[in-house]
N, C-alpha and C positions, 0 to 999 in steps of 0.2 A: 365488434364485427364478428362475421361468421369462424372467420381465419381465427381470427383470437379465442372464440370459444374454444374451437377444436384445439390451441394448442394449450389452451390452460388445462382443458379436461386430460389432454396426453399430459402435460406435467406432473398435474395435481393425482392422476385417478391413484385409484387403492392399490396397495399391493398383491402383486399376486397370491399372495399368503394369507389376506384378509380373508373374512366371509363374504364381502361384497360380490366377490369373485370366485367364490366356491361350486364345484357342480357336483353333480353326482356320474358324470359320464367317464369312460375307464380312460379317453385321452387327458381328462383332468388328472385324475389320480396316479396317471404315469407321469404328468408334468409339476407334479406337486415330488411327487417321490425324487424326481432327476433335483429339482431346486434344494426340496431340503437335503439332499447328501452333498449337492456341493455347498451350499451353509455351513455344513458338519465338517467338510474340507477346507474350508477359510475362500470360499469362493465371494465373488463379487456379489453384495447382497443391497436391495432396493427397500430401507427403511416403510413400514405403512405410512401413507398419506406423506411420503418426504420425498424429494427431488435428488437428495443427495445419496452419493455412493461411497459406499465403505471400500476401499481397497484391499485384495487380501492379505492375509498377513498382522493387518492392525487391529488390535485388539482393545475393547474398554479397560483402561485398570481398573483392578476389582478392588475393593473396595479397603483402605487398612485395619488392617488389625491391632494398631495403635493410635492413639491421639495425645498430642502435646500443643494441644490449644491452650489459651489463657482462661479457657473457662475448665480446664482440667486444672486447674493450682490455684482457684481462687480465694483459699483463707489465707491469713497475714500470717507473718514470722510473729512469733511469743518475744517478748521486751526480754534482755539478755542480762542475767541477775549475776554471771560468775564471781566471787567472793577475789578483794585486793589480794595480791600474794607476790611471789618473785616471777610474775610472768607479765605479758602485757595480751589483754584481751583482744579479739577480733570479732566486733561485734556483729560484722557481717558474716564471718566465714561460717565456717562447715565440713562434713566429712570428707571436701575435695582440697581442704587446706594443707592440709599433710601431702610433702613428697612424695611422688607416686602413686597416688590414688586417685580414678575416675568414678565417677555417679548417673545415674541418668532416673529417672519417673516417666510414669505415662500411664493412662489410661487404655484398662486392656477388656474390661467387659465386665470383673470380676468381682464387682460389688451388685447387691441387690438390686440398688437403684442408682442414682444420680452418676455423673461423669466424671469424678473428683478422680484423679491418679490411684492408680490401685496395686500398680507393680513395679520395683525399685531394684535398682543393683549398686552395691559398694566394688570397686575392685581395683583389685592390685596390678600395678605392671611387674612386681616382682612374687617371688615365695615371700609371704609376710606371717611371721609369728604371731600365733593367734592364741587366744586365752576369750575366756567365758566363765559365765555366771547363771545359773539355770534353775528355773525353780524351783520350791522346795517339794510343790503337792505330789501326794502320791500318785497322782492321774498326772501324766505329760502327754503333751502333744504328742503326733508323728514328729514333726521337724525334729522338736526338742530332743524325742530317743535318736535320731538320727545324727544332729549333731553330736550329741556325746558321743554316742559312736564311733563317730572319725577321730574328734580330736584325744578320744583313749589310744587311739592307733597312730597318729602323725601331731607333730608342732608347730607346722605351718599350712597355710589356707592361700586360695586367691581372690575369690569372689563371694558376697555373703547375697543372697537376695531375698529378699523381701514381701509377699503378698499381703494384702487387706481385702474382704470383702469372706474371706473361709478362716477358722481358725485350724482346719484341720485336726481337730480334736474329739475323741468319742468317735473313730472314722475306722480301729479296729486295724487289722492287716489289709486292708483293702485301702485303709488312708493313707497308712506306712507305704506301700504300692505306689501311691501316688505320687508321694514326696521323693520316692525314688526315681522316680519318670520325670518329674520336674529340672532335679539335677544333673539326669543324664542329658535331657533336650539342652540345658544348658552349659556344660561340660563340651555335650560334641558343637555346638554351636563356635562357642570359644577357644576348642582347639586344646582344650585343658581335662587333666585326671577330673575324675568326678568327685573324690577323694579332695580335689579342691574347693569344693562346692560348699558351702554349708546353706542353709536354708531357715529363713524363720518365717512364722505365718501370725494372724490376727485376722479378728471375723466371729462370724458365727458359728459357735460350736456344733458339733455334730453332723457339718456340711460336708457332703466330700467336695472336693476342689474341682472347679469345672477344667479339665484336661483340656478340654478343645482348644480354649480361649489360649491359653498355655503354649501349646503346641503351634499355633499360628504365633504368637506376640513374639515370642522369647527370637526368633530371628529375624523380627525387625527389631527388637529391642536394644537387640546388643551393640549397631551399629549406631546408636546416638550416646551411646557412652563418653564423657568428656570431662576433662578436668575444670571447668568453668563454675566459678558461684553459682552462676544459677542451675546447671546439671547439679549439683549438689541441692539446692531448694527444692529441686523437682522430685528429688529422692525423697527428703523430707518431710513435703506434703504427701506422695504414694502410702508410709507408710501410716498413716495417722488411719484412725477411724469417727470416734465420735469425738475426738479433740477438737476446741475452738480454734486452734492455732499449730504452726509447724514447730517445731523446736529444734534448732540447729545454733552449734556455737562454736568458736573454734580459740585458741590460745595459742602463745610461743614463748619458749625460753632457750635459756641459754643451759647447756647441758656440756660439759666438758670443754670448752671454748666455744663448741658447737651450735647453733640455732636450730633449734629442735621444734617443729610446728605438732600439735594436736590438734583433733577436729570432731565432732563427732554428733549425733541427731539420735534425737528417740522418740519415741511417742506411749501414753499412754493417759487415760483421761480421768472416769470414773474411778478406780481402783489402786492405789499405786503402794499399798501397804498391806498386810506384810511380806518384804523379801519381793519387792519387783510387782507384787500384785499387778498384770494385766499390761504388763510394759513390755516395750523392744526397745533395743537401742544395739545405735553400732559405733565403734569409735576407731579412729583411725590416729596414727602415731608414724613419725618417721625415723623415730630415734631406733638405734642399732640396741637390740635389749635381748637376755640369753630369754628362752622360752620358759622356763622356770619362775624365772624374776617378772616377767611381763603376767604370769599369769597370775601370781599373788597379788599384782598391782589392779590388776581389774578385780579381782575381787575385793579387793580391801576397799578398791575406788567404790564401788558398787555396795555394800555396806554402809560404806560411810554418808554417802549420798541417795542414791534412789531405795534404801530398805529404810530412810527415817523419816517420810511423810505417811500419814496414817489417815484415811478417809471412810471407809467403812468394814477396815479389818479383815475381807476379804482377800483371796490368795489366787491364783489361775494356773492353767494350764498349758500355758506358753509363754511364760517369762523369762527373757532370755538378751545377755549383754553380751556382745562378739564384740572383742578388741584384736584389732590387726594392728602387727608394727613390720613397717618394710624396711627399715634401717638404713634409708638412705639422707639420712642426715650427717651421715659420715663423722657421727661421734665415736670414741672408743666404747666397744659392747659392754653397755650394763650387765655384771654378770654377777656383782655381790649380792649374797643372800642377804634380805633384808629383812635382821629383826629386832629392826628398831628404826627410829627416826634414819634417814639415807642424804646425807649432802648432796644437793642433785649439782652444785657448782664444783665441787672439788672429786666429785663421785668418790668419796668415800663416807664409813659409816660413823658417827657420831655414837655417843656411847648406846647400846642396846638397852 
């Protein structure tokens, strides 16, 4: 009917804002000026071609600067090979299995291509004793100079994070730059020294780090921090790059009457010899250990394991093991220098 045309053409017609409806005469172009600044005010606005009314005040979410989809973690955990000993393995766990520590992954923009997790955090609820193992090459990363750095300065740490898709390396004072923006965005984020921060990266050399991505993620990131298995996987897969698989494992013993959990995830594919070749890893511990004795044990542990597979004899420029222990397993403090075999049941030293 006639009624009905006229009121679909009222419902349906274009917005004032289209071209449909454009003039050139100056009562248009003062009613177009009046519309758009109450738009710019949050005022009532009349979608083109749509019937519906935005109210003011509501706004679209824009859009995240994170993703923890299932299509962000989809390569499988690595089959868990740990060698019989005085512990009992956790074939599932991970760097979230230890007392006190939460994990989180997600995809934040920072690789070249695909949508695989690219940015991860390890972190402590407490001050956690930290030791490290760092490449041998004469060229190190930014991260790499910067962690030594701190931990030549302090013995404890709170959070380790993790990027894939830059390795920050060959980036000069202007990458060093970077890696300090990163920790401070993180730092004040969490309400923490930046002094607590340590940082390691993996990627393409000579890339500087895209800050933006950075700057937006890191404070949606922080709040999905969690102590769960899979917060821990999610960490796991972030940091990997061309690896087939995530690598996370975790242990438990008995340490002065005490039950002592270990955890810990690394990645590294192509390169893994000599001395760490092209590796990350982070490992988390809750046994009470003096910072002296914790740091000989990572390195000994790191020697004896990740510096004795040998692939193509290559070496890199951000290899790098950060061990945290937050000592809430409420054992008495490892504090014996250890040199020689260490009774980890009776904590004392068997002959040197």
């Amino acid at each position: 009917s006639g009624a009905h045309s006229r009121c679909f053409r009222r419902r349906c017609a274009p917005s004032p804002f289209s071209p449909e409806r454009t003039s050139s005469s100056p009562v248009h172009a003062v009613r177009m000026q009046s519309r758009s600044a109450s738009a710019a005010r949050g005022g009532w606005l009349r979608p083109r071609h749509s019937c519906a009314l935005i109210k003011p005040g509501v706004r679209t979410a824009p859009p995240r600067a994170i993703s923890q989809t299932a299509d962000n973690f989809k390569i499988k955990p690595a089959p868990v090979l740990v060698p019989e000993g005085d512990w009992t393995v956790d074939a599932a766990g991970n760097v979230c299995s230890a007392k006190g520590f939460k994990a989180t992954g997600a995809y934040c923009g920072l690789r070249r291509s695909g949508v695989k997790a690219d940015l991860a955090l390890v972190a402590a609820d407490v001050d956690s004793v930290v030791g490290g193992t760092f490449t041998q090459n004469v060229m190190c990363a930014a991260p790499v100079l910067y962690c030594k750095d701190v931990m030549s300065r302090k013995k404890t740490a709170r959070v380790v994070m993790t990027n894939a898709g830059m390795a920050n390396a060959a980036t000069g004072d202007a990458g060093y730059a970077d890696a300090l923006e990163t920790v401070k965005l993180l730092s004040t984020e969490m309400g923490i020294p930046a002094d607590d921060v340590l940082v390691q990266s993996t990627g393409v050399i000579g890339m500087r780090m895209k800050m933006e991505a950075f700057r937006t993620a890191i404070p949606e990131l922080v709040p999905t921090l969690g102590s769960s298995l899979e917060d821990g996987n999610r960490a796991a897969v972030a940091i990997t790059t061309t690896d087939l698989v995530s690598k996370s494992v975790a242990l438990k013993m008995t340490l002065g009457g005490k039950e002592v959990n270990l955890g810990g995830m690394c990645k590294g594919s192509g390169m893994i010899h000599p001395n760490m070749a092209t590796m990350l890893g982070v490992v988390t511990c809750d046994a009470s250990v003096d910072a002296e004795v914790w740091q000989g044990m990572v390195k000994r542990a790191s020697v004896a394991s990740f510096n004795q597979i040998t692939v193509d004899g290559d070496t890199s420029t951000n290899d790098c093991v950060i061990g945290l222990a937050s000592g809430l397993a409420g054992n008495a403090t490892v504090s014996i220098s250890l040199c020689g075999v260490f009774d980890h049941r009776t904590l004392s030293k068997r002959n040197c």
